[in-house]
N, CA, C and O of each residue as an XYZ file, in Angstrom:
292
protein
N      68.419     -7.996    -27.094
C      69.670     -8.054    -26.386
C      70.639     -7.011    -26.921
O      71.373     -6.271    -26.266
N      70.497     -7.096    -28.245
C      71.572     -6.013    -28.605
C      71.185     -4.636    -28.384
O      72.115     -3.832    -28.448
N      70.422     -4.329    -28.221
C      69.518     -2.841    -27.456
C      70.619     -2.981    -26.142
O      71.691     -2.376    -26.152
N      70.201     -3.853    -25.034
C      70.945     -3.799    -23.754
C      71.882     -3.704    -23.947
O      72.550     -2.975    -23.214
N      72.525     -4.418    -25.108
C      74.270     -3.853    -25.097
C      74.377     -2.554    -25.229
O      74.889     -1.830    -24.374
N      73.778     -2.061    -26.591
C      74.166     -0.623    -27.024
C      73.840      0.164    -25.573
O      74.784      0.729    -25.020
N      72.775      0.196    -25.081
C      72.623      1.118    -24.206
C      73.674      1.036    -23.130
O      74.001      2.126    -22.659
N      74.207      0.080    -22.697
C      75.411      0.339    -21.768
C      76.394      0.554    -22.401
O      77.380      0.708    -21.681
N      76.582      0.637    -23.475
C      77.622      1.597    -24.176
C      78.703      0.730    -24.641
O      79.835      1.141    -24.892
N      78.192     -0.882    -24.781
C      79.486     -1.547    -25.327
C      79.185     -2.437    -26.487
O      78.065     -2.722    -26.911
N      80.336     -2.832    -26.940
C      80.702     -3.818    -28.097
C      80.697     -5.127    -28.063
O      80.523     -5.512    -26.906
N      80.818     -6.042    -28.866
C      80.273     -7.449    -28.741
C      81.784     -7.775    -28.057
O      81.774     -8.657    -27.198
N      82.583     -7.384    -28.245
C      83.741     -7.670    -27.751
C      83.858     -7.509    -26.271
O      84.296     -8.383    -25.523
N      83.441     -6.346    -25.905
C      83.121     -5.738    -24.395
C      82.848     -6.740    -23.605
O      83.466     -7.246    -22.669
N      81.954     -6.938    -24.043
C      81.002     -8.059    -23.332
C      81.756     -9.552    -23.026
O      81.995    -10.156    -21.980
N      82.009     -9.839    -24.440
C      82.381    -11.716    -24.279
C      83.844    -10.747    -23.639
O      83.108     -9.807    -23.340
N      85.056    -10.307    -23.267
C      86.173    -10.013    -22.566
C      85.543     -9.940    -21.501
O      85.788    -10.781    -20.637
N      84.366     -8.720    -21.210
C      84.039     -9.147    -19.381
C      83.584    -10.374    -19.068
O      84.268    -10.922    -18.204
N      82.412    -11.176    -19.578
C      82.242    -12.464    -19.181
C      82.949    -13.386    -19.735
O      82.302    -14.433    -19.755
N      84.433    -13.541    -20.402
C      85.237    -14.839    -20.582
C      84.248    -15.564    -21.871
O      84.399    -16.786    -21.867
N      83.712    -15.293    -22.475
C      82.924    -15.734    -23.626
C      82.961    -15.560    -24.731
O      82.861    -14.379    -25.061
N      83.074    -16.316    -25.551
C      83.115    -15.678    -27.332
C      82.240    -14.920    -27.986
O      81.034    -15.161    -27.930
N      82.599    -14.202    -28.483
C      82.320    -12.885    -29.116
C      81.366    -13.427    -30.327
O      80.848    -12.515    -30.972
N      81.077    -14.618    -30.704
C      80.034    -14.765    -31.707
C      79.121    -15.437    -30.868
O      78.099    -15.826    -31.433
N      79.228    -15.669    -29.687
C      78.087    -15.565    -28.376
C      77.011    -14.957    -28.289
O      75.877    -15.409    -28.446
N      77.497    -13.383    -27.906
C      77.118    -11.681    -27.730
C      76.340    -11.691    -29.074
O      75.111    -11.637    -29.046
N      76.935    -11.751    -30.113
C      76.305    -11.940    -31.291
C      74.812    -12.617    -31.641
O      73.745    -12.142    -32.029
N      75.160    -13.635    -31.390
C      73.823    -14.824    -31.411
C      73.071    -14.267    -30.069
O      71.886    -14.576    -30.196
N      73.224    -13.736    -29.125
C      72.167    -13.336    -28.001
C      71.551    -11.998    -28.836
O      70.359    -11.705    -28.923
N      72.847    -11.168    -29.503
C      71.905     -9.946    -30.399
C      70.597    -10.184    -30.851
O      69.427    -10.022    -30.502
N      71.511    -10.792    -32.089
C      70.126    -11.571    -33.088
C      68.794    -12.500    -32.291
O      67.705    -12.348    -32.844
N      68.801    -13.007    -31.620
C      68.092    -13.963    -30.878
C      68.061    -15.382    -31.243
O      67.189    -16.145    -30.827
N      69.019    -15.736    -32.024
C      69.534    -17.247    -32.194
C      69.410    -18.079    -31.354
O      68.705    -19.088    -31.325
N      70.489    -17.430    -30.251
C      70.415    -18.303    -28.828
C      70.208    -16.928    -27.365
O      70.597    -15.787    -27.618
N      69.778    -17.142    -26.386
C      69.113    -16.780    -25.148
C      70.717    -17.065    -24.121
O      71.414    -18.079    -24.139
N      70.869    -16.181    -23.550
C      71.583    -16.285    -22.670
C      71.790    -17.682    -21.513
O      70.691    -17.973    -21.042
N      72.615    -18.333    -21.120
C      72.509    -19.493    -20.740
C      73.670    -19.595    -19.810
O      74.747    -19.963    -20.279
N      73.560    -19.289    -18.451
C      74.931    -18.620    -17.758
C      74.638    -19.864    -16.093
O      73.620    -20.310    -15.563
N      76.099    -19.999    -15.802
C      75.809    -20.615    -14.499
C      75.423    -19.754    -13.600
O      75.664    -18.593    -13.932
N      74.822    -19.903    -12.407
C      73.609    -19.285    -11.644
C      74.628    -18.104    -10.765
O      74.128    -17.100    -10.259
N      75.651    -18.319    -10.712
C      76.837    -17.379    -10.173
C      77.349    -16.185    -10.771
O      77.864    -15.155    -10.337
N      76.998    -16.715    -12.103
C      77.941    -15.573    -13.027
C      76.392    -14.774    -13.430
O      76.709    -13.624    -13.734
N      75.198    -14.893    -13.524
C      74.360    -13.992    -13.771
C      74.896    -12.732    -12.861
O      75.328    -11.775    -13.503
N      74.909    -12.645    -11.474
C      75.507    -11.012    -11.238
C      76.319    -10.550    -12.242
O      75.874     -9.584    -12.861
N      77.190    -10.898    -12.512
C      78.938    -10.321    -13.532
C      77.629     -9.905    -14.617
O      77.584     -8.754    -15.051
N      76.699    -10.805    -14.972
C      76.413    -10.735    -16.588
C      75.392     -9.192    -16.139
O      75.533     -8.182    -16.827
N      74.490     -9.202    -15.039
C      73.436     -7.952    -15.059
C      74.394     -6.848    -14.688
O      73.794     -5.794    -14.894
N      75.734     -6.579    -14.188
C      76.467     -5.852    -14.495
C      77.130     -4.859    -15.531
O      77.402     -3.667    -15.675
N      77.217     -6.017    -16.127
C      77.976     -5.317    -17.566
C      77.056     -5.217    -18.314
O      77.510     -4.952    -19.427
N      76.077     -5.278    -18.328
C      74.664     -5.342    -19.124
C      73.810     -4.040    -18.563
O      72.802     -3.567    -19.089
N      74.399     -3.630    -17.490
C      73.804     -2.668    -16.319
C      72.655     -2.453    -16.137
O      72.385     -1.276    -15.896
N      71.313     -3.613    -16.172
C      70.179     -3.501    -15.816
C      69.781     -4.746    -15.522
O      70.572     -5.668    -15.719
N      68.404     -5.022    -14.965
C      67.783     -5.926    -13.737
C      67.172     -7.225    -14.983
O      66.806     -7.246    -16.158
N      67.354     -8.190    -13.842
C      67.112     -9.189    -14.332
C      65.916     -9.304    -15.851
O      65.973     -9.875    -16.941
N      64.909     -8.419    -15.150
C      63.421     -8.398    -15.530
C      63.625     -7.837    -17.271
O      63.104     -8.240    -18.311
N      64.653     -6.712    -16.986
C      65.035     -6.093    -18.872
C      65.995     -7.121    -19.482
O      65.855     -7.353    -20.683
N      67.040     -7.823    -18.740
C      66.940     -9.283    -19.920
C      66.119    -10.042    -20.481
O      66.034    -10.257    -21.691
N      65.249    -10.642    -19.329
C      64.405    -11.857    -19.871
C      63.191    -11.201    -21.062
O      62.533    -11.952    -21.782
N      63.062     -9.682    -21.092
C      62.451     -9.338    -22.167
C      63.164     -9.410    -23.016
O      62.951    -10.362    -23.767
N      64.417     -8.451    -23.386
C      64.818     -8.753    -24.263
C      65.338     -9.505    -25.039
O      65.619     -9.310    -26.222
N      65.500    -10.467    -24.361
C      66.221    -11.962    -24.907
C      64.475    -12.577    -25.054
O      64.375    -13.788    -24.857
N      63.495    -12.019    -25.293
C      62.170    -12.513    -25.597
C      62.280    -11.854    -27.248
O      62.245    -12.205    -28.427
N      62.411    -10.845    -26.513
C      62.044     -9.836    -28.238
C      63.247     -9.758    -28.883
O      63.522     -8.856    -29.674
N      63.905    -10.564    -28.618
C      65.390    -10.434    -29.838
C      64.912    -12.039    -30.256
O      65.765    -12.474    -31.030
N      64.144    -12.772    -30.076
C      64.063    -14.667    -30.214
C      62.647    -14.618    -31.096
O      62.272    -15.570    -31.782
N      61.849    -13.239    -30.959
C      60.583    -13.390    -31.660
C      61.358    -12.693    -32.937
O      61.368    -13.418    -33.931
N      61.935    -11.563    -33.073
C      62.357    -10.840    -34.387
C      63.549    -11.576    -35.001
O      64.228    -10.964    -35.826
N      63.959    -13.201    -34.582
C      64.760    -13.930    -34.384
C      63.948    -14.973    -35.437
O      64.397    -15.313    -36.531
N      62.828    -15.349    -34.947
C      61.550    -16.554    -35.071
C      61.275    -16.316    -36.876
O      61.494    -17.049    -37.840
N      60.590    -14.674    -36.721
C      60.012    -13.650    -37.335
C      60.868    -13.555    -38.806
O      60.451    -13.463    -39.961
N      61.650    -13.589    -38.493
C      62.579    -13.314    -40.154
C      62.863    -14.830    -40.509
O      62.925    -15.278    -41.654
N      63.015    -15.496    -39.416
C      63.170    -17.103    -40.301
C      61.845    -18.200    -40.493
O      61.969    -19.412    -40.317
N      60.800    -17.655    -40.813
C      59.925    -18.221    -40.539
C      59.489    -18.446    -42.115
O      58.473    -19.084    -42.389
């Protein structure tokens, strides 16, 4: 996840200000703590500001939860 951020060019702050969300949110989706978890409306706003398709979240919120798994194991 934090790949998708950097590549659209923003900050953890960026993010939780465009989607109304706390900023140790963005954080925990970085790391892969926690997986994105959005009402079914606000996913557009979120693949927006994220600026890519559904399909490059659900990976990366895969491979940020295994290197997530991976160090606390």
């Amino acid at each position: 996840m934090k790949g998708l951020r950097e590549k659209a060019g923003l900050r953890t702050v960026d993010v939780a200000s465009r989607l109304g969300i706390a900023e140790s949110t963005v954080r925990n989706w970085d790391i892969g703590r926690h997986t994105p978890r959005l009402p079914i409306e606000d996913i557009p706003k979120f693949l927006e500001v994220y600026q890519c398709t559904l399909e490059e979240v659900i990976e990366a919120a895969k491979e940020s939860k295994r290197k997530f798994d991976a160090s606390h194991s």
